[in-house]
C-alpha positions in Angstrom: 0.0 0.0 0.0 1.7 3.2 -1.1 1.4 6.3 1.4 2.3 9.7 0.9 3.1 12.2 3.4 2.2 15.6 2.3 2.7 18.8 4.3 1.3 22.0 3.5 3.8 25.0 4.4 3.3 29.2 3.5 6.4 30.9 5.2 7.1 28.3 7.6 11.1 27.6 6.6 11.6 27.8 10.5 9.3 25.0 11.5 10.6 23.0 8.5 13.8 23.4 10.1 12.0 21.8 13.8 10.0 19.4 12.3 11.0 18.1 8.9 14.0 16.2 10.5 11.5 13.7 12.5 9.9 12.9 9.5 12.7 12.2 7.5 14.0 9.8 10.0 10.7 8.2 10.8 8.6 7.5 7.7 10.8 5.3 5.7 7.7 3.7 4.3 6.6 7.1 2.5 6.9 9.3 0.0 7.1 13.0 1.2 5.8 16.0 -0.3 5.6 19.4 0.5 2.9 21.9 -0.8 3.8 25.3 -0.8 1.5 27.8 -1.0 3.5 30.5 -2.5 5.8 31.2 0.5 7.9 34.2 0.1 10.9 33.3 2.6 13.4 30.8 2.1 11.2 27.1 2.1 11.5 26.2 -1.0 15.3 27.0 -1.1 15.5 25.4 2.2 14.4 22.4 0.7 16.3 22.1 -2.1 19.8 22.3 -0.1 18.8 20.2 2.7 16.2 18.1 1.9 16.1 16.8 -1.9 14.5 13.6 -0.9 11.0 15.8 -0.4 9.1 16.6 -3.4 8.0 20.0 -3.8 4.7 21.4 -5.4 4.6 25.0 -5.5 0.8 26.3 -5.5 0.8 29.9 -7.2 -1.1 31.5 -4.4 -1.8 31.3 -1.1 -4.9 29.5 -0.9 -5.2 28.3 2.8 -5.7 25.0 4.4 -8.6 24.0 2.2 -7.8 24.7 -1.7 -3.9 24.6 -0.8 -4.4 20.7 -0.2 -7.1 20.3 -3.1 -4.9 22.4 -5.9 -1.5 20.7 -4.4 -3.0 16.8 -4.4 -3.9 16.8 -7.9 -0.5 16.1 -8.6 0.6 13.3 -6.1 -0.5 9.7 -6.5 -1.0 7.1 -3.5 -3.6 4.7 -2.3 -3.6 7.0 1.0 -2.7 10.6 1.6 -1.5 11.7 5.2 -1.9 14.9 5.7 0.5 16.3 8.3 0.7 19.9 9.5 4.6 21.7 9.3 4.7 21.6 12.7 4.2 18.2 13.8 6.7 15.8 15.2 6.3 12.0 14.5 8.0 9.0 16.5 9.5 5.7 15.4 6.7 3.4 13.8 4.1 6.3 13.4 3.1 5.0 10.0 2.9 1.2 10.8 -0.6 1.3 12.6 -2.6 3.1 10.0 -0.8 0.9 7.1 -2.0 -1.7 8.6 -5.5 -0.3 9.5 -6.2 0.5 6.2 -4.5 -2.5 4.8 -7.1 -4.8 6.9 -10.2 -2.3 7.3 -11.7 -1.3 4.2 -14.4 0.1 6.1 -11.9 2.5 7.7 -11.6 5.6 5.0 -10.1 8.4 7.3 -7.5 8.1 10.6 -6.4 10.0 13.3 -3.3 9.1 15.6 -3.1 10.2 19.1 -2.0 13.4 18.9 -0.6 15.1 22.4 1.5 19.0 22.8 4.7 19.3 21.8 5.3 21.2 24.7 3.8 19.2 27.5 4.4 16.0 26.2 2.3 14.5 28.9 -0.8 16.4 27.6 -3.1 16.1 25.0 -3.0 18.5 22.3 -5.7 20.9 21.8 -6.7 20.3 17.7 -7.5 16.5 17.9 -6.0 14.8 20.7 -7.8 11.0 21.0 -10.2 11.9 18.6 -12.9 14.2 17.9 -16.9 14.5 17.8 -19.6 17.0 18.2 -22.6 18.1 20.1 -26.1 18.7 18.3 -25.3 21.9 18.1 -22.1 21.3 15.6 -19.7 22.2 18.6 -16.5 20.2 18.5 -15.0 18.7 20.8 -11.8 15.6 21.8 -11.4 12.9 24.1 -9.0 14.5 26.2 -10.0 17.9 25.2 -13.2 19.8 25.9 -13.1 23.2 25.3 -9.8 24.7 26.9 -9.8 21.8 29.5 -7.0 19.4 28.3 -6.1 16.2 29.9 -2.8 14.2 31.1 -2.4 11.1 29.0 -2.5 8.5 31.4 -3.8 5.6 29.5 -7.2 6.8 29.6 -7.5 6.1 25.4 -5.9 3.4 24.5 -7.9 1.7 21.5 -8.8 2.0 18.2 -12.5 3.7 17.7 -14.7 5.2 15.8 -14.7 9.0 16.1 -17.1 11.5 14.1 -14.2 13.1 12.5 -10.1 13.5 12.1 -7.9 16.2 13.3 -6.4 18.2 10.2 -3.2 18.4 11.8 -2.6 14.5 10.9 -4.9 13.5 8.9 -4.9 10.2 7.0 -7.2 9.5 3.9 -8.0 6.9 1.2 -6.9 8.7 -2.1 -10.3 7.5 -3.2 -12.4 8.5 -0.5 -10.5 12.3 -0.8 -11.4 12.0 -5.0 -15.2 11.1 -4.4 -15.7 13.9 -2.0 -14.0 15.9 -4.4 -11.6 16.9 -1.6 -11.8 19.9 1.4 -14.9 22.8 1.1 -12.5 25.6 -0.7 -15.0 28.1 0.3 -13.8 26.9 4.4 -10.3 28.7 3.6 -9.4 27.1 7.1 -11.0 25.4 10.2 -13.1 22.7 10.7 -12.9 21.6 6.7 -11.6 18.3 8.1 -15.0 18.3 10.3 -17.0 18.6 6.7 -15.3 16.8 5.0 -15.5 13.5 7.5 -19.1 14.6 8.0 -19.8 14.2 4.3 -17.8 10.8 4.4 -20.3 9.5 6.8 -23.2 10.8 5.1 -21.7 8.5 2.2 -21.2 6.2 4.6 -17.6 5.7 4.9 -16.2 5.3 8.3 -13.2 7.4 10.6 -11.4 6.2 13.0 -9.1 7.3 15.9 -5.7 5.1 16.9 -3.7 5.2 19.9 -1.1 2.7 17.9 0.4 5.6 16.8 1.4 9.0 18.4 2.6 12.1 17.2 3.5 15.8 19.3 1.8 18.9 18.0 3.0 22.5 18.7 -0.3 24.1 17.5 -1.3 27.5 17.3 1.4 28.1 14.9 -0.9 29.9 12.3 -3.7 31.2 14.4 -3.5 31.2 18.3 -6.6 29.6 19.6 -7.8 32.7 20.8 -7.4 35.1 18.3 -10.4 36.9 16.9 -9.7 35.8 13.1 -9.5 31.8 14.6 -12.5 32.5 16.6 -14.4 34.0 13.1 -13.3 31.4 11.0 -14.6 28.5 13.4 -17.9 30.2 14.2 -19.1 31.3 10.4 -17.1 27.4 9.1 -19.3 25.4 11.7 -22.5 27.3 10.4 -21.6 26.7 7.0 -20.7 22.9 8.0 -24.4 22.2 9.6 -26.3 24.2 7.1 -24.7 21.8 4.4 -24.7 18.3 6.5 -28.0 18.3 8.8 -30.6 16.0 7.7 -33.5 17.7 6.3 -36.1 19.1 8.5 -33.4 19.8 11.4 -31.1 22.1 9.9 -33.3 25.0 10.8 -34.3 24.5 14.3 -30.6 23.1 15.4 -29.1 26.4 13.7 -30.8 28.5 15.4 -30.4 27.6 18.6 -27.2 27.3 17.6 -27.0 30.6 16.9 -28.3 31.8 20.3 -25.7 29.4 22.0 -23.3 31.7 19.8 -24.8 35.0 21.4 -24.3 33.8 24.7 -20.5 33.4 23.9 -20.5 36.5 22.6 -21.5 38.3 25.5 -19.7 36.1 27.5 -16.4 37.4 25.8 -17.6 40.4 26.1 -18.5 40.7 29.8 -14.0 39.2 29.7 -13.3 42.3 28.3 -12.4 40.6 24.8 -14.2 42.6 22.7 -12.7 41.9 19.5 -13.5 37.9 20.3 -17.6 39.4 20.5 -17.0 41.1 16.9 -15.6 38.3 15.7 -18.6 36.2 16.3 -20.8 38.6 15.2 -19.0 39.1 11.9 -19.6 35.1 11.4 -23.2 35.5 11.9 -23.3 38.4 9.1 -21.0 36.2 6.5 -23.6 33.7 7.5 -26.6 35.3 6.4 -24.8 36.7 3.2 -23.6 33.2 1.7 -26.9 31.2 3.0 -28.0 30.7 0.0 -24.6 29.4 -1.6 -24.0 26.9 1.1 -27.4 25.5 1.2 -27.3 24.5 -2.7 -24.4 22.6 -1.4 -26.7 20.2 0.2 -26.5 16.5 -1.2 -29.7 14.8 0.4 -28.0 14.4 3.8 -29.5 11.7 5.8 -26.7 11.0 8.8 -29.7 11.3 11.9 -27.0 10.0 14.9 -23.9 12.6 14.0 -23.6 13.5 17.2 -22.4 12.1 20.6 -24.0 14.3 23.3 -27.0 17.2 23.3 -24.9 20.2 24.5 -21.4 20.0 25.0 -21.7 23.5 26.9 -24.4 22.6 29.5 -22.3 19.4 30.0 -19.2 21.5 30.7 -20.2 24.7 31.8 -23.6 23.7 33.7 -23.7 20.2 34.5 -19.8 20.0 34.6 -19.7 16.4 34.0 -16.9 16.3 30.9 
């Protein structure tokens, strides 16, 4: 089974100077790629001198998460696609587990190692960690991570399971699967098109999976801090987008707009925090909401998944109840 590491990298020669090195070492079983979306620093020249062994595909803008992955796949051929963020470090035998997954489980069309910080290696990492789901409302959340509450790794999730979807930090797909779904919602730009796009792989009725066979450190935040307004915009407007397009019909309207009044109490929460520009941010997703409603609803393909999500309210769990 032929695998392909690909990561995606705009301006980020100093993390391929971290990270690259691990993978090198560690995923002898590979081919490795790098997309760049048109960095201007020194990557590709990096590259070049130090790492000739990686492949280079050289996107002509900057086109994000989403379209930089779409635009720089076309030209790589592999039964499965692992898509690894720049600034992930991978251990010995991190590939082994989901060969052999996807080797023995054709069921199994998407996979997500546990993924734990690079800078508390004891700790779950915030984007994915041992897997991750949502509430009814389209709020997503890990094992090991709910909200900004993230767990020591003790043992807790050690299995192989079915999760609602994959972190798109390390991502592994069936070529196949990724050509069908005609790849990541370019209209996401970033965040939560790996939520969509294993949504829609359910709908279809392909299955993703989370394994604790294989482990890999994330730094995070290395784009977007968690709590920065544009992050907290692009994850609010996204996860409207993503239950507009992927609710089964005749609940998309009355789970949005609760949802949308969970959103309002956020907002005011952030705002009673002093973090103003967090309340605008939210706000400004609502208003790019109601502009491209019509767009995303078109998008619609007879969606029939009823049991997408794991618990009611992952806020009244948390906040309320505080039982997770």
């Amino acid at each position: 089974m032929n695998i392909a590491v690909v990561i995606l990298n705009w301006n980020g020669m100093h993390l391929l100077e971290q990270f690259l090195p691990s993978v090198v070492t560690y995923s002898k079983e590979a081919d490795l790629y790098v997309i760049d979306n048109a960095s201007t620093d020194e990557s590709i020249a990096f590259l070049q001198k130090y790492y000739p062994q990686v492949r280079i595909i050289q996107n002509t803008h900057n086109y994000g998460y989403a379209k930089g992955y779409n635009e720089g796949l076309k030209h790589i051929s592999a039964d499965i696609y692992c898509l690894l963020n720049s600034d992930v470090q991978v251990t010995p035998h991190w590939l082994e587990a989901p060969i052999t997954i996807f080797g023995q489980q054709s069921q199994i069309s998407i996979l997500q190692p546990k993924i734990k910080s690079y800078r508390q290696k004891n700790l779950f990492e915030y984007a994915g960690a041992a897997g991750g789901y949502i509430d009814k409302y389209g709020y997503p959340y890990c094992r090991g991570r709910i909200f900004d509450s993230i767990e020591e790794d003790k043992g807790q999730y050690e299995d192989n399971k079915e999760i609602f979807w994959a972190s798109g930090a390390c991502f592994f797909i069936r070529k196949s699967v990724f050509d069908i779904l005609q790849g990541f919602d370019e209209d996401f730009f970033a965040h939560q098109e790996e939520i969509d796009l294993c949504w829609r792989a359910q709908n279809k009725g392909y299955k993703v999976y989370y394994t604790s066979q294989s482990q890999v450190y994330h730094l995070g935040g290395a784009t977007l801090n968690e709590g920065s307004p544009k992050k907290i915009y692009l994850n609010f407007r996204n996860s409207l987008f993503m239950l507009l397009k992927n609710l089964p019909k005749g609940k998309w309207f009355s789970v949005i707009f609760l949802r949308m009044i969970l959103d309002g109490i956020a907002g005011i929460r952030f705002f009673l925090q002093g973090k103003i520009s967090n309340t605008w941010a939210i706000i400004r997703a609502h208003f790019s909401f109601y502009r491209y409603f019509c767009h995303f609803y078109y998008k619609r393909e007879n969606p029939s998944l009823e049991n997408y999500y794991s618990i009611s309210s992952v806020v009244y769990q948390h906040f309320i109840k505080h039982n997770i």
